[in-house]
Each structure stands twice: as C-alpha cells, then as structure tokens.
matplotlib code that plots the C-alpha trace (Angstrom):
import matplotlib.pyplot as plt

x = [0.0, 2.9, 4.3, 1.4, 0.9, 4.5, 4.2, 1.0, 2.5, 5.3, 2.8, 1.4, 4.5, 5.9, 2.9, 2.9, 6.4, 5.1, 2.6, 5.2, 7.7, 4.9, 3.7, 7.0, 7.7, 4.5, 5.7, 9.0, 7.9, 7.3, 6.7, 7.4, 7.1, 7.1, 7.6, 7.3, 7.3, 6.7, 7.7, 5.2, 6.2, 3.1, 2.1, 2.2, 2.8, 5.6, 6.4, 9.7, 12.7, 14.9, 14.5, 13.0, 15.7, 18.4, 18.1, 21.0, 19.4, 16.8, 13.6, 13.0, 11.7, 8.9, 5.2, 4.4, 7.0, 6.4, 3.2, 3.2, 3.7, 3.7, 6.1, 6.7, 10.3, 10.0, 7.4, 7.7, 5.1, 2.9, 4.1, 2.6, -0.1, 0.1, -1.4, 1.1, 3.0, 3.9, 5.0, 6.8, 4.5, 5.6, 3.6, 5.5, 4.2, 6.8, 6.5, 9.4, 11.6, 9.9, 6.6, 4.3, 3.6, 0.7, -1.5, -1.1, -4.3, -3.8, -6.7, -5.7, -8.9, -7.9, -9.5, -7.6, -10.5, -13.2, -16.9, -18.2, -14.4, -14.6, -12.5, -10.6, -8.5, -8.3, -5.0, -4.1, -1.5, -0.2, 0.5, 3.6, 4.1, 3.5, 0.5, -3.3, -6.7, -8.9, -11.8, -10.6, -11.8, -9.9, -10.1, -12.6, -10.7, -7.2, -7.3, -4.2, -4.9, -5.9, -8.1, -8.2, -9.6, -8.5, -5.4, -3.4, 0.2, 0.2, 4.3, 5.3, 1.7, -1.1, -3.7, -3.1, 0.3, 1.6, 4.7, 6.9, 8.9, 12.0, 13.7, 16.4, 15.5, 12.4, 10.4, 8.6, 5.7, 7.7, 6.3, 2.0, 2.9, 5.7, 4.3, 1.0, 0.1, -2.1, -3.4, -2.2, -5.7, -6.3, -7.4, -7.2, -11.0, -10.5, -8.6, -9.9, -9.6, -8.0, -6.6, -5.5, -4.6, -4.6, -3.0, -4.2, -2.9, -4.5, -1.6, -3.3, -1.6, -1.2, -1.8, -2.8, -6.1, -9.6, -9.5, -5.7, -6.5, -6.6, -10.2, -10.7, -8.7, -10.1, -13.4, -11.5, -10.1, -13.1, -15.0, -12.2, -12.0, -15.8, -15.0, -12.8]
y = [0.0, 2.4, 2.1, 2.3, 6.2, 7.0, 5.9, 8.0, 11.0, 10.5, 10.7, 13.4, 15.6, 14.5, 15.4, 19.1, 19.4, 18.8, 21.2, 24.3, 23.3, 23.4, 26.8, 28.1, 26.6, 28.5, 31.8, 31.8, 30.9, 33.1, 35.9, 39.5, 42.4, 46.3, 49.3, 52.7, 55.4, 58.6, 61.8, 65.7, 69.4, 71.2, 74.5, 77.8, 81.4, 81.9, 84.9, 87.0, 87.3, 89.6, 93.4, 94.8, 97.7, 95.6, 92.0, 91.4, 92.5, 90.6, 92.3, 94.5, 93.4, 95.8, 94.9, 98.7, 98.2, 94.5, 92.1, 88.7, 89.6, 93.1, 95.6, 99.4, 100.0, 103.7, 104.3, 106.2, 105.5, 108.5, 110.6, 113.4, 114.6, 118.7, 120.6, 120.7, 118.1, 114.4, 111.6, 108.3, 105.5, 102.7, 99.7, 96.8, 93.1, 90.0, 86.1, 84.3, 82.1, 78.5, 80.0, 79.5, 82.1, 85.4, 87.6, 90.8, 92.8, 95.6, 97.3, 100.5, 101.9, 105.9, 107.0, 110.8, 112.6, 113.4, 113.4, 115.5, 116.5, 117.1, 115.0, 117.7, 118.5, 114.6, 113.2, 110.9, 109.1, 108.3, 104.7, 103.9, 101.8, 98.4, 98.8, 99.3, 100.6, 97.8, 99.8, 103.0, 106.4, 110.0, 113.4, 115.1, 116.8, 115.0, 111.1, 110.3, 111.6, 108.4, 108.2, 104.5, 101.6, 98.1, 98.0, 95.1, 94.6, 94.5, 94.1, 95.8, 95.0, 96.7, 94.1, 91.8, 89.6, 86.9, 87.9, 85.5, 83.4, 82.1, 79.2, 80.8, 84.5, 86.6, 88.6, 91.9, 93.8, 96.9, 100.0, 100.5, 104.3, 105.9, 108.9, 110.2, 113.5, 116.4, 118.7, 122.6, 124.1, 121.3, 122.5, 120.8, 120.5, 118.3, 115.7, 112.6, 112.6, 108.9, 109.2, 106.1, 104.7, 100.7, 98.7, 95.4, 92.7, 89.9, 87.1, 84.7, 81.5, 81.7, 78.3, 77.0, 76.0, 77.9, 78.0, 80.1, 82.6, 86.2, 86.1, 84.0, 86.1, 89.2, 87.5, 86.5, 89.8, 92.0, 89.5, 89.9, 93.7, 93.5, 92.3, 94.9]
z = [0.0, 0.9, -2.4, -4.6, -2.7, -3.0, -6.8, -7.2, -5.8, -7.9, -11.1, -9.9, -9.1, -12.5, -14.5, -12.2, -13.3, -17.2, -16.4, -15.1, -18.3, -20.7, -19.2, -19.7, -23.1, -24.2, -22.3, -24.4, -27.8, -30.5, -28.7, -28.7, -26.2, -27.1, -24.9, -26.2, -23.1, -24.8, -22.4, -23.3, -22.9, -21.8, -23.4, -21.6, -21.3, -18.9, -17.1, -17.9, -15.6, -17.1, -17.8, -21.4, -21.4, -20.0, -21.2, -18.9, -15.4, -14.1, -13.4, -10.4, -7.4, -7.0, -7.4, -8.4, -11.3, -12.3, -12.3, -13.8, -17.7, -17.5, -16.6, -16.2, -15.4, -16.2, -13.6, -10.0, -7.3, -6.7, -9.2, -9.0, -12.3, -12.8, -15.6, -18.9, -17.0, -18.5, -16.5, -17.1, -17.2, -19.6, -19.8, -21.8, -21.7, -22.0, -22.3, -20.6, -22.4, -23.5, -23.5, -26.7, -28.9, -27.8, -29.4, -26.7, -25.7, -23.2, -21.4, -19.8, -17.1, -16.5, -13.9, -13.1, -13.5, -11.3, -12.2, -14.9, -16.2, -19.8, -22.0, -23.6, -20.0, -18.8, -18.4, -21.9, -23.5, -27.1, -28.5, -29.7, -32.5, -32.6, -30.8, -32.3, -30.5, -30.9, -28.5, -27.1, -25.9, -27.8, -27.0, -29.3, -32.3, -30.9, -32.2, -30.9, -27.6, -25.9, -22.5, -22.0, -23.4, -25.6, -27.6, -29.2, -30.1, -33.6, -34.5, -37.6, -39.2, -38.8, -37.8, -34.5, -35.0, -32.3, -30.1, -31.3, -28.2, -27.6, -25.9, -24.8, -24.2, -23.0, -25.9, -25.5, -27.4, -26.3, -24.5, -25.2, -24.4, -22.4, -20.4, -19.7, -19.8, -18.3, -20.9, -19.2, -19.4, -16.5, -13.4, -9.6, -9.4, -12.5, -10.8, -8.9, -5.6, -5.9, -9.2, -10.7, -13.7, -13.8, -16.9, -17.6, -20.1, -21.5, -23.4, -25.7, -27.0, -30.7, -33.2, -36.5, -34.7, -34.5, -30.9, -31.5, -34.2, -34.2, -34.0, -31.5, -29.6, -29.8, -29.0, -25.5, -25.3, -25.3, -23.2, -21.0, -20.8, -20.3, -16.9, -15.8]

ax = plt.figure().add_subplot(projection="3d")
ax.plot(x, y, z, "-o")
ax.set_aspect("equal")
plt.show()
C-alpha cells in the first residue's frame, strides 16, 4: 500500500512538473514584447525674468514696477499729475523664455479725472508703434490723444500679430505708451480725488487652430475687458 501512494505521488509531481515546463515553453515561444514610453512638454505662457531695457538684469523686485507679464520700469510711485505736465508710465508686456507664442491685448482703465471733467482736460496718452486701439476712448478733435480703453500689439503689421517666443531668451511687445500726460488748461477741481490709472494685459496663445486665431482672440479679449 505504501508504495502504490508514494508511486501516485510520484505521477502526480511529475505530471505538475510537465505542467510548469509546458507553461514556460509557451511563455518563451514566438513571442514578442514592445515598450514605447513617450515623455510631453506642456504649453504655456511663462512669465519674464529679465529686464526689457536691459536684457542682462533681471527684473526689479517691485510689485508697483512689475506684475506677472507686465512691466513698467519707467514708472515712479505716486508721481505726481500737474497741468502741462507728462509723466513716465511705460507699460511693456513679456512672455518668458519656453513660452508659446501670444496675441497681446492691453486694457488701460484711467481714472484721473473726477466726475463730470470734460474730455478735452483729462490726463491721456499716445501709443507707440507696434501697438493698435482695438476699442478705445480719444479726446474730441485730438485722435491720438488716448483716454483708456482696448489696444493690441500689432508688430510691424497693422492688424493683431503673435509675439513670437523664444527658448532661450524673454520677448517683448515693447512700450504701449511711455508717459502720460495732463493737458495745461487742466485745473485741480479736475482731478480725482483717488486718481489712478490701472493697466491690464490679457496674453493669448497663438496656433494654426480655431481655438488660436486672431479672431478667436479678440473675442477673449473683449470678453475679457468687459469684466474689468
């Protein structure tokens, strides 16, 4: 009896054994394995580091000078508005190195003036080149004479044009306008008690698809200044 277990035991190890080597066998015959890890960049508009007039020098480290994307190296904190008097205020909008391409819209909310000032002694500003009103308020009989409103970088065109970026270096639109100024005839009941003058900018990624046209980005950009 002993020996007829220890034999079946023996069959049944052996055929366990078959088993294991036939599992294997099939494992290891014709048979092929692929791997093909693929590693993404993400898309993104990237804040500048170093300073427009001094690609050198990194930006300053004051949040009345620099915010995010845009910058105004020029300006000087309460600077003081006078009648015939123009003061440094020169808003310039950057991407930082590695960042995609952007159409650049710039909203610019003036609020010098107190209530019932008419246009034609309200502080204003001229645009530089490179720059077009998209929906802005002039002085009456000045059309250069700027009061606020929506403007976009426009390059060496004359309709809305990506800034182009870089992987290696910041770009800039360059200055929207330098100084503003106080028309002379001006006088102190005309000024705001509180008066400001904010500068916003709105950086849209630029692509061959619908959703990054020029179109499509002016329909964000108004939207956009709508909520301001």
């Amino acid at each position: 009896m002993e020996n007829k277990k220890k034999k079946r035991y023996g069959i049944i190890a052996a055929l366990l054994l078959l088993v294991l080597a036939a599992g294997v066998g099939t494992y290891a015959w014709l048979t092929a394995q692929s791997s093909l890890p693929n590693n993404f960049t993400t898309a993104g508009i990237n804040k500048p580091t170093t300073d427009p007039d001094h690609p050198s020098q990194p930006l300053p480290d004051d949040n009345t000078k620099v915010n995010g994307n845009l910058t105004e190296t020029k300006w000087v904190a309460n600077s003081k508005l006078a009648p015939g008097v123009s003061v440094p205020k020169n808003p310039n909008v950057g991407i930082g190195k590695g960042s995609e391409n952007a159409y650049v819209y710039v909203f610019v909310k003036n609020e010098t003036a107190s209530a019932g000032t008419p246009n034609s002694r309200k502080t204003y500003f001229t645009i530089n080149s490179g720059w077009k009103a998209v929906e802005a308020t002039t002085v009456e009989g000045e059309p250069t004479h700027y009061l606020g409103g929506l403007f976009v970088y426009v390059g060496d065109g004359t309709e809305a044009t990506p800034l182009i970026a870089s992987k290696t270096e910041d770009k800039w639109t360059g200055e929207l306008f330098s100084n503003v100024t106080t028309p002379k005839e001006t006088e102190q009941k005309d000024f705001a008690k509180d008066a400001k003058m904010t500068v916003n900018c709105f950086v849209y990624a630029a692509d061959s698809t619908t959703e990054g046209s020029a179109a499509s980005a002016e329909v964000a950009a108004k939207d956009w200044a709508k909520s301001l």
